[in-house]
TORPA-4810 file (N, C-alpha, C, O; in nm, 3 decimals):
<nodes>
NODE_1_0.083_-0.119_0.000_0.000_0.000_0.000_0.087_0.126_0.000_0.072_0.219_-0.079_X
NODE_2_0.196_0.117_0.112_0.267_0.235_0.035_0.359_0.278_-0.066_0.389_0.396_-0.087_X
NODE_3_0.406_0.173_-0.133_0.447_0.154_-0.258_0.338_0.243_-0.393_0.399_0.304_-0.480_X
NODE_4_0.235_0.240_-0.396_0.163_0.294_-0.449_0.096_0.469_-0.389_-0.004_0.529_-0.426_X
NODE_5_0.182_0.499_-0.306_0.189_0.631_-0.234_0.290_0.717_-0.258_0.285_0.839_-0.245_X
NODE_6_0.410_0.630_-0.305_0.526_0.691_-0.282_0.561_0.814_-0.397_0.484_0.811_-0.493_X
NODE_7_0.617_0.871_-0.399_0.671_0.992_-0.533_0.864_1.021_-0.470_0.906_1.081_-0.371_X
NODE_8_0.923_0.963_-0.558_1.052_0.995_-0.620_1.097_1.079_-0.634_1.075_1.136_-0.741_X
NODE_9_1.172_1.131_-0.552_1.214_1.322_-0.589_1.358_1.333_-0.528_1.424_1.252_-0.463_X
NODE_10_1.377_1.427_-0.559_1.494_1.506_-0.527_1.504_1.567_-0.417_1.397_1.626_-0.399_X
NODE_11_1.579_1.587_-0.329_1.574_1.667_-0.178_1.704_1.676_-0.154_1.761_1.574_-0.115_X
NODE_12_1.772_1.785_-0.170_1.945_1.851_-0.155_2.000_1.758_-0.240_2.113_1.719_-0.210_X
NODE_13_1.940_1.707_-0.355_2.059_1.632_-0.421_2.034_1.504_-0.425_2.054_1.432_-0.522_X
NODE_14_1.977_1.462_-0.294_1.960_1.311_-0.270_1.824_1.265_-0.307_1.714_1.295_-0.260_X
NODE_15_1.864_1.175_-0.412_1.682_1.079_-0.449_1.653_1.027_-0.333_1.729_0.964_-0.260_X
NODE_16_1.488_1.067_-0.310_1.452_0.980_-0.200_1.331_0.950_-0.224_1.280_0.958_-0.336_X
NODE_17_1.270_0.911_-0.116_1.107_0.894_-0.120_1.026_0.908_-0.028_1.021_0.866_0.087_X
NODE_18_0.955_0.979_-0.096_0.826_1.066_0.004_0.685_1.003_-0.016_0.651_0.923_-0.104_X
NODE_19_0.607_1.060_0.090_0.468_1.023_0.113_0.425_1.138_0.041_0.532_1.197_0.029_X
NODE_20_0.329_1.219_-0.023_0.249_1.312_-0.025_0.139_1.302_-0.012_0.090_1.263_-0.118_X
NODE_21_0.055_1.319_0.076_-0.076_1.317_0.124_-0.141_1.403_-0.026_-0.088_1.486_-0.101_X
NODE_22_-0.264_1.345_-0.026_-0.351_1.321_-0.132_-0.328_1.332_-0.294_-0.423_1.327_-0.372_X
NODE_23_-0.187_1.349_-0.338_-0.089_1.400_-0.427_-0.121_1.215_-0.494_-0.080_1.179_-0.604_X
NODE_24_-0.170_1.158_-0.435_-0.203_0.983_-0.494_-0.322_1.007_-0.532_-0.366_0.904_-0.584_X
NODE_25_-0.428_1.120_-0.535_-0.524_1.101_-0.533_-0.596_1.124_-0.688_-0.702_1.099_-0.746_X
NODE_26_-0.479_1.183_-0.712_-0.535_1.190_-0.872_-0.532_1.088_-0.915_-0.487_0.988_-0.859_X
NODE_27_-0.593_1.097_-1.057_-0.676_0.961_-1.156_-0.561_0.976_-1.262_-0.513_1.082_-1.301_X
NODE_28_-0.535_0.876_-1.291_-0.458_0.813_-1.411_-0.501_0.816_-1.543_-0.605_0.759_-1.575_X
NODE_29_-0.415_0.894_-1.647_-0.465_0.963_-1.786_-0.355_0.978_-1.841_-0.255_1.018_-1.782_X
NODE_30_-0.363_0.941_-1.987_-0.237_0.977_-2.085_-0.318_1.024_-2.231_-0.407_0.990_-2.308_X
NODE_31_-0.216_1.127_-2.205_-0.061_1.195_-2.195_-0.073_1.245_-2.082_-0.180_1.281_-2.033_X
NODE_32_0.038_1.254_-2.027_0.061_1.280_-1.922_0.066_1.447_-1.885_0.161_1.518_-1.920_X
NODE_33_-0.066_1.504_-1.800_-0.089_1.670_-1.783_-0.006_1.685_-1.699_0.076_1.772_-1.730_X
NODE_34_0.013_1.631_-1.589_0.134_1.708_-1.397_0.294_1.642_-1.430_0.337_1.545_-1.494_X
NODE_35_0.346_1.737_-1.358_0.452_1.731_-1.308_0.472_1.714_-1.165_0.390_1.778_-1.101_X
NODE_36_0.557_1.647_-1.094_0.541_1.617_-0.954_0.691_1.660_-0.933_0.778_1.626_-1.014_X
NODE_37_0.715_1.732_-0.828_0.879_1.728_-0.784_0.891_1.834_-0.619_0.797_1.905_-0.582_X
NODE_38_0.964_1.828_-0.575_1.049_1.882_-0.468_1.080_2.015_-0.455_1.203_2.029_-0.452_X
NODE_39_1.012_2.131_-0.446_1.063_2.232_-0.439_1.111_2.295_-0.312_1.060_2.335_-0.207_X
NODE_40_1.273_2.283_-0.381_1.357_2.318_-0.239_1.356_2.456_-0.195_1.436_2.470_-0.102_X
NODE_41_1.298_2.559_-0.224_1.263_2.709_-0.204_1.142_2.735_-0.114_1.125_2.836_-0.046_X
NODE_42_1.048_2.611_-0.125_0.891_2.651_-0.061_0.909_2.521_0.020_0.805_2.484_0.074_X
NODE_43_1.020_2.441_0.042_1.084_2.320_0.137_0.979_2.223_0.109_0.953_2.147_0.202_X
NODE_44_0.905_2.207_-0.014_0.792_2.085_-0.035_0.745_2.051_-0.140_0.794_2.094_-0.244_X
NODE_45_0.632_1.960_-0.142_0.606_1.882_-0.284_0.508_1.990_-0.351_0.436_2.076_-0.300_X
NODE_46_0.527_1.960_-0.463_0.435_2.025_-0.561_0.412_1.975_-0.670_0.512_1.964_-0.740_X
NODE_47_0.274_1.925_-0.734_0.225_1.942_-0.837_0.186_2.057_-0.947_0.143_2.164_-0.902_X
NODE_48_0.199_2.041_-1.087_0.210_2.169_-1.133_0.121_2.116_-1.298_0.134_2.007_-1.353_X
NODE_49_0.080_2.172_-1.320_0.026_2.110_-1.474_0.089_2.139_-1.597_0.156_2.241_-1.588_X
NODE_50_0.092_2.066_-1.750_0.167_2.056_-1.814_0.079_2.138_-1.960_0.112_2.196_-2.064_X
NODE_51_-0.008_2.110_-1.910_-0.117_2.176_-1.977_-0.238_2.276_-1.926_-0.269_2.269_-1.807_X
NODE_52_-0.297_2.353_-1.998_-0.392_2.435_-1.970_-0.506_2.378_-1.933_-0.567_2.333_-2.030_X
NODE_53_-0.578_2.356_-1.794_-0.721_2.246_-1.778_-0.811_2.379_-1.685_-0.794_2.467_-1.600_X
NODE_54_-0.883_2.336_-1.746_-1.007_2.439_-1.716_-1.085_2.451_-1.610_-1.158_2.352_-1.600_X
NODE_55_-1.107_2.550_-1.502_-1.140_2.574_-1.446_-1.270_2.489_-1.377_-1.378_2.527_-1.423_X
NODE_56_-1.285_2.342_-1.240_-1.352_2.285_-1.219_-1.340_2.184_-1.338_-1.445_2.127_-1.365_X
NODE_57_-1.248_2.156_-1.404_-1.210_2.035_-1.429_-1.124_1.930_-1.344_-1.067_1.971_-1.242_X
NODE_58_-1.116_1.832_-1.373_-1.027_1.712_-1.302_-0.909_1.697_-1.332_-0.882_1.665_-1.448_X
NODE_59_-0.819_1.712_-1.250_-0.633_1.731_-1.296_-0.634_1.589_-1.242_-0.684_1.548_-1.137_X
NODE_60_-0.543_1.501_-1.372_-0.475_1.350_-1.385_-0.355_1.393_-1.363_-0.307_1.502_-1.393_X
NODE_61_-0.290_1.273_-1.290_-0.143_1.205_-1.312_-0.154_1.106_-1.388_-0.259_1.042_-1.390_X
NODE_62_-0.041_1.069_-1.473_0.018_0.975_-1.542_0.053_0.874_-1.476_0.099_0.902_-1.366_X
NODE_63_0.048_0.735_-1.511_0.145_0.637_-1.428_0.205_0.606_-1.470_0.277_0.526_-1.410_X
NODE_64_0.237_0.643_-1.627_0.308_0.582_-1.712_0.240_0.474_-1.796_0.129_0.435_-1.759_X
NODE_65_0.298_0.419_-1.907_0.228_0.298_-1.968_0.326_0.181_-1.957_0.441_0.161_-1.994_X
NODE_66_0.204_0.091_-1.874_0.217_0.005_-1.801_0.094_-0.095_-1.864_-0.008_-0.057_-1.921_X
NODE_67_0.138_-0.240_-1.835_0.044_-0.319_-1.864_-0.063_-0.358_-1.736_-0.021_-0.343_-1.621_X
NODE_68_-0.178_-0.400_-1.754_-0.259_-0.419_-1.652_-0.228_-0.501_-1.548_-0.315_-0.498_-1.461_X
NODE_69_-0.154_-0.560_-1.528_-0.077_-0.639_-1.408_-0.021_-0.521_-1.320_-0.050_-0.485_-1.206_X
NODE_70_0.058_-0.479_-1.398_0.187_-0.400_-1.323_0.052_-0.288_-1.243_0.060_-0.276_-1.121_X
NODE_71_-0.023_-0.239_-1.290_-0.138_-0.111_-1.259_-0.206_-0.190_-1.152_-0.221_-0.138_-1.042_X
NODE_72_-0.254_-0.327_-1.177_-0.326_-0.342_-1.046_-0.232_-0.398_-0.933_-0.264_-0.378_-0.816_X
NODE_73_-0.123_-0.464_-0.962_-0.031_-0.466_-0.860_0.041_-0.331_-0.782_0.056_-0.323_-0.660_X
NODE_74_0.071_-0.254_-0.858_0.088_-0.149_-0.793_-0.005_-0.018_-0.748_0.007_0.052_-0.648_X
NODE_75_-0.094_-0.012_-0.847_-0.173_0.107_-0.774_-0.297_0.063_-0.793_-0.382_0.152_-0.796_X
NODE_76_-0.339_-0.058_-0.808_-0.491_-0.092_-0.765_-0.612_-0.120_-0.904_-0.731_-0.150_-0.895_X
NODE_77_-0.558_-0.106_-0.982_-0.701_-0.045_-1.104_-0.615_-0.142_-1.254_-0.503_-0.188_-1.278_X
NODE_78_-0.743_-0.133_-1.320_-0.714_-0.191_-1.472_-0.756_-0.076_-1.540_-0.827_0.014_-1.494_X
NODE_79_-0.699_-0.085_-1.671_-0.762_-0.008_-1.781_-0.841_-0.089_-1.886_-0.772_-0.163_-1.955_X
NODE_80_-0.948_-0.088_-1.904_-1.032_-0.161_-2.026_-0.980_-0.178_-2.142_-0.973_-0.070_-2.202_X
NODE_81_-0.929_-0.289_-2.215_-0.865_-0.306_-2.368_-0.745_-0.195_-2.337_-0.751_-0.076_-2.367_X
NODE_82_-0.653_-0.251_-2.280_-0.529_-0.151_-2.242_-0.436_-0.223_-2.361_-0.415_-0.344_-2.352_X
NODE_83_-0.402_-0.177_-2.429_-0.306_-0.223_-2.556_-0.177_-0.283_-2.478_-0.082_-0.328_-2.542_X
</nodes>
């Protein structure tokens, strides 16, 4: 379970791994709209979008493309006719 929580970042240099509270909570969509990373100026995580999404729309993360094993082993879900 927390394997599927975790986000990969940078912190003084050193890759590590963090929790971000509800930063998991987005829905999975490609192409990929957010960016996720470490901002060492505001000392924390941030999401940021890659694209323009409209006001009371739904901001996705990417999980990457992955086959349906790897998606429900790691973060829980299938995709329907996932190529």
């Amino acid at each position: 379970m927390v394997g599927s929580r975790m986000f990969g970042v940078l912190v003084d240099g050193v890759k590590t791994n963090i929790l971000a509270p509800f930063a998991d909570m987005l829905n999975h969509k490609l192409p990929k709209q957010t960016a996720w990373n470490y901002v060492q100026a505001e000392s924390g995580f941030a999401i940021e979008s890659l694209t323009e999404i409209p006001q009371g729309a739904e901001v996705f993360d990417s999980y990457g493309r992955k086959c349906n094993s790897r998606y429900l082993l790691n973060y829980g879900f299938v995709i329907p006719d996932n190529p």
